[in-house]
N, C-alpha and C positions, 0 to 999 in steps of 0.2 A: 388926774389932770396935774401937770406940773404949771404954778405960778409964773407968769400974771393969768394965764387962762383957765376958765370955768366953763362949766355948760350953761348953757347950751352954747356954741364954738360960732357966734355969729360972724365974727368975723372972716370964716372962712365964705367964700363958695364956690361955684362950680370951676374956676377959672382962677382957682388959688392953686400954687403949688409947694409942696410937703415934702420931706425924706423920710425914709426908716433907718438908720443905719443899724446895722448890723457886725459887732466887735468881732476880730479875728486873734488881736493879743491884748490884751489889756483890760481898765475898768473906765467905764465910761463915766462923766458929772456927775450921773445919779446914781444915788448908790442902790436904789430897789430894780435898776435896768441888769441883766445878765453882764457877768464879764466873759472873757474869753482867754485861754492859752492856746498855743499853735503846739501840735505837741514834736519832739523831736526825731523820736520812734517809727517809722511809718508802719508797725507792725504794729502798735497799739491803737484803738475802732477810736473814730472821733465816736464824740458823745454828748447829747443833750442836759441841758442843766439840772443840776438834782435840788431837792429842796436845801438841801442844808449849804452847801456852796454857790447856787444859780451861775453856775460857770460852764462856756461851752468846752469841748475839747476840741479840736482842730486838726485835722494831717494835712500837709500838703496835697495831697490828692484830695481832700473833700472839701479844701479853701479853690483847688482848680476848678474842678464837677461843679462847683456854686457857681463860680464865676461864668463856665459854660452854659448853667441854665438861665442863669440871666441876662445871659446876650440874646436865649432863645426866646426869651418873653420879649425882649423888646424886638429882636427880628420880627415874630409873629403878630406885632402890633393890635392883640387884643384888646392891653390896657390904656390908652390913649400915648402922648408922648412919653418916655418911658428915656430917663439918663442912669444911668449907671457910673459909679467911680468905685475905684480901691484906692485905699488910703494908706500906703506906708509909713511908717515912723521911720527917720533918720536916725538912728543909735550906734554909737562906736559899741558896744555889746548888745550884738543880737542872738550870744548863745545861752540867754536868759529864756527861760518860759512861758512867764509874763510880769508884767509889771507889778512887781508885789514891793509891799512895806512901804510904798510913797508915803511920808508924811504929806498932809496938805491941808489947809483951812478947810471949814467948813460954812454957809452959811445958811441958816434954814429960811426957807424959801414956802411956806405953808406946809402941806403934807411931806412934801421931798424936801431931804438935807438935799443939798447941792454942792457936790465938792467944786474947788477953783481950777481945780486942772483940767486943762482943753481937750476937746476932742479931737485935736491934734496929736497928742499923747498916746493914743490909740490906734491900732490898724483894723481898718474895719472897711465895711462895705458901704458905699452911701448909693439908696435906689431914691432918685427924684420922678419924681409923679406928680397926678392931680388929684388935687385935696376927693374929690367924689370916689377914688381908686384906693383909697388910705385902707380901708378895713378888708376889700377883694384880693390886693396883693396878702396883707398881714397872713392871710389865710390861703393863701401860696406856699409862702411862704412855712407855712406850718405842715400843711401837705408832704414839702418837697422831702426826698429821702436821700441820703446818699451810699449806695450799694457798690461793695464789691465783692467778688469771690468768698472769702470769709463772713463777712456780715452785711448785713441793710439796719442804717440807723435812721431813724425821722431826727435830727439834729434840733430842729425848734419845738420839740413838745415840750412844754413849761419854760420857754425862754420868756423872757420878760424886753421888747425890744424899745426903744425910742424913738417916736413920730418928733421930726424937726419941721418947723415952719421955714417959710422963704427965708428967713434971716436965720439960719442954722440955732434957734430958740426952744427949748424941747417944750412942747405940747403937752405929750399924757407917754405912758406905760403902758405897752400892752402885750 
């Protein structure tokens, strides 16, 4: 759980709504959530986080393939209302990796430091849903593969993602 919240999560219910966002370049406030680089290559396999970096890898075709399976979740309207955004960074150099070396405060926040740099800072995917859909997507989410001719990668096996509250406030890790 990242601070002010604890369990059990009463303030939520059934008619609360949540995000998970999901990093495409960058490090998100908390620093035990995955980061992410886009990679430049299209011929090197995106790739799921490893223990010692928790970093995803990214190509342009498996940032695309994501984008189109999450339009197909929300067309298919299984999971109740279902928004989707992508969230680019405005940067005069975008022929960087990812955002490495940022100095930035820190402030500890109970279990999780919590860096001061916004999630603005980040290109990432933000899925808004209903707080009862929080742990059904996560695990879509972790299913989802992204395949082409040379390889099939599961991209979220050991991702570590961030559940946001209505006021874009991170929740928990998961």
């Amino acid at each position: 759980m990242i601070a002010p919240y604890k369990l059990p999560l009463d303030s939520f219910d059934e008619y609360s709504r949540c995000a998970w966002i999901i990093p495409v370049r960058g490090q998100l406030p908390w620093f035990e959530s995955s980061s992410a680089v886009l990679l430049d290559s299209p011929r090197d396999p995106p790739a799921p986080p490893n223990t010692q970096l928790n970093e995803f890898t990214w190509t342009t075709s498996a940032v695309s393939k994501f984008w189109k399976f999450l339009v197909g979740i929300r067309e298919a309207g299984n999971l109740g209302s279902l928004g989707i955004s992508f969230h680019a960074v405005l940067s005069p150099d975008r022929s960087s990796r990812a955002v490495k070396n940022v100095t930035t405060d820190t402030v500890d926040a109970g279990l999780h430091k919590v860096s001061l740099v916004s999630i603005s800072s980040v290109d990432h995917f933000k899925i808004y849903h209903d707080w009862p859909r929080s742990s059904q997507l996560r695990n879509i989410f972790h299913a989802w593969s992204f395949e082409s001719e040379e390889y099939r990668t599961r991209l979220f096996v050991g991702a570590k993602l961030v559940l946001l509250d209505n006021k874009s406030r991170g929740v928990m890790i998961l």
